[in-house]
C-alpha positions as a LaTeX table, in Angstrom:
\begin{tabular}{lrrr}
\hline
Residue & $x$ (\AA) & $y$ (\AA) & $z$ (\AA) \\
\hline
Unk1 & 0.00 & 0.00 & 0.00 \\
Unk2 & 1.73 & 3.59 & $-1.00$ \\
Unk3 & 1.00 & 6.57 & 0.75 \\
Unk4 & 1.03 & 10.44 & $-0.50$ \\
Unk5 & 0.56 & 13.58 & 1.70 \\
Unk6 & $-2.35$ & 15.62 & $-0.33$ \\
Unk7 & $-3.06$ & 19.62 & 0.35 \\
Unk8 & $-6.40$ & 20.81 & $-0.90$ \\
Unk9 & $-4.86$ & 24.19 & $-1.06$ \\
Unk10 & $-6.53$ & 27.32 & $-0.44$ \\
Unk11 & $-8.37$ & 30.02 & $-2.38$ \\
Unk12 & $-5.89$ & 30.62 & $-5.68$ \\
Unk13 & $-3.50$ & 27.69 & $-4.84$ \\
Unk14 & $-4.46$ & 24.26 & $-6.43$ \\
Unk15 & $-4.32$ & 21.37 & $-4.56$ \\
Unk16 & $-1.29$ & 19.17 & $-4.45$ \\
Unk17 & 0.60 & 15.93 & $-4.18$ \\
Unk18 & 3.41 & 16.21 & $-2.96$ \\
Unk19 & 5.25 & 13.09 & $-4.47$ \\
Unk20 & 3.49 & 13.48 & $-7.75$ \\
Unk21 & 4.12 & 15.29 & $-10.45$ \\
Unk22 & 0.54 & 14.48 & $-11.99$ \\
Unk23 & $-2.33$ & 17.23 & $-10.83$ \\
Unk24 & $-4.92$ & 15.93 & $-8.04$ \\
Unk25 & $-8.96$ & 16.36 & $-8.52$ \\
Unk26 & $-10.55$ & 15.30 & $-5.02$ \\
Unk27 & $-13.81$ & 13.83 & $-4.20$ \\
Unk28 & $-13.08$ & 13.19 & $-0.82$ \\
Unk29 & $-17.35$ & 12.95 & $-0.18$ \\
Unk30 & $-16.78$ & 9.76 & $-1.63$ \\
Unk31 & $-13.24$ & 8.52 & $-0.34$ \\
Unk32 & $-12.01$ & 9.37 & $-4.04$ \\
Unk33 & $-8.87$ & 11.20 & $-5.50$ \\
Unk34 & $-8.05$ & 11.51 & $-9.15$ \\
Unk35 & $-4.31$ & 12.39 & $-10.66$ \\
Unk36 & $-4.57$ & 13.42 & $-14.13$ \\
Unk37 & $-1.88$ & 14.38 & $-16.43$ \\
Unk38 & $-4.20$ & 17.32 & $-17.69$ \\
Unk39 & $-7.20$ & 18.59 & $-15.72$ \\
Unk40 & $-8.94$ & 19.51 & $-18.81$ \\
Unk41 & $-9.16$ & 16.14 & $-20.20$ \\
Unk42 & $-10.88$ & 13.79 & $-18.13$ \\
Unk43 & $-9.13$ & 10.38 & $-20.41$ \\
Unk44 & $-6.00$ & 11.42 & $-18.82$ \\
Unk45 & $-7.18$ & 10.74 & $-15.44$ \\
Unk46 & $-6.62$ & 7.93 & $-13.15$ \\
Unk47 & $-8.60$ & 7.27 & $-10.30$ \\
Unk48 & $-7.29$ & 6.07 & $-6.37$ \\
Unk49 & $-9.56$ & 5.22 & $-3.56$ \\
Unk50 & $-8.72$ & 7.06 & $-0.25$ \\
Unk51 & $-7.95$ & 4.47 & 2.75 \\
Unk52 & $-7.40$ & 6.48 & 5.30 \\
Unk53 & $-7.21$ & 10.36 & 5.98 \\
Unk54 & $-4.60$ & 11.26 & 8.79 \\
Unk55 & $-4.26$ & 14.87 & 10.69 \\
Unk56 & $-0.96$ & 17.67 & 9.63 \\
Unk57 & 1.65 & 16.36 & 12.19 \\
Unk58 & 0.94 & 12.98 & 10.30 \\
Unk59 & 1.34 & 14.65 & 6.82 \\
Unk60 & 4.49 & 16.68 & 8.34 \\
Unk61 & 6.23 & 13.48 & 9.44 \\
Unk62 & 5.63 & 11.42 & 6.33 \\
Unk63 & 7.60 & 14.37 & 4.18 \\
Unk64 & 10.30 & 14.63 & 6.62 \\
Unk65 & 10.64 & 11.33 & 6.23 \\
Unk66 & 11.43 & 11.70 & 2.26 \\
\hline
\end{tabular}
């Protein structure tokens, strides 16, 4: 099982993952994240079932772990 630290970003920042280089598109209502290679065309897109959501000090361990 791989895990990614995901930031939904605020107002005029996109979301990101971190250890991606492909663009994220949530749907976190239904446990669902999508990494696309272009946002605009929905082919391009891949889509990854969310397992298990963990807090910032999580998230801030896991990248200072590299």
């Amino acid at each position: 099982m791989a895990s990614s630290v995901y930031w939904s970003g605020i107002p005029g920042i996109d979301p990101v993952l971190f250890d991606s280089n492909l663009h994220p598109k949530p749907a976190l209502e239904r446990n669902t994240l999508y990494l696309c290679h272009d946002l605009k065309n929905p082919d391009t897109c891949q889509k990854y079932q969310i397992i298990k959501q963990e807090g910032f000090i999580a998230a801030m361990m896991k990248l200072l772990q590299g």
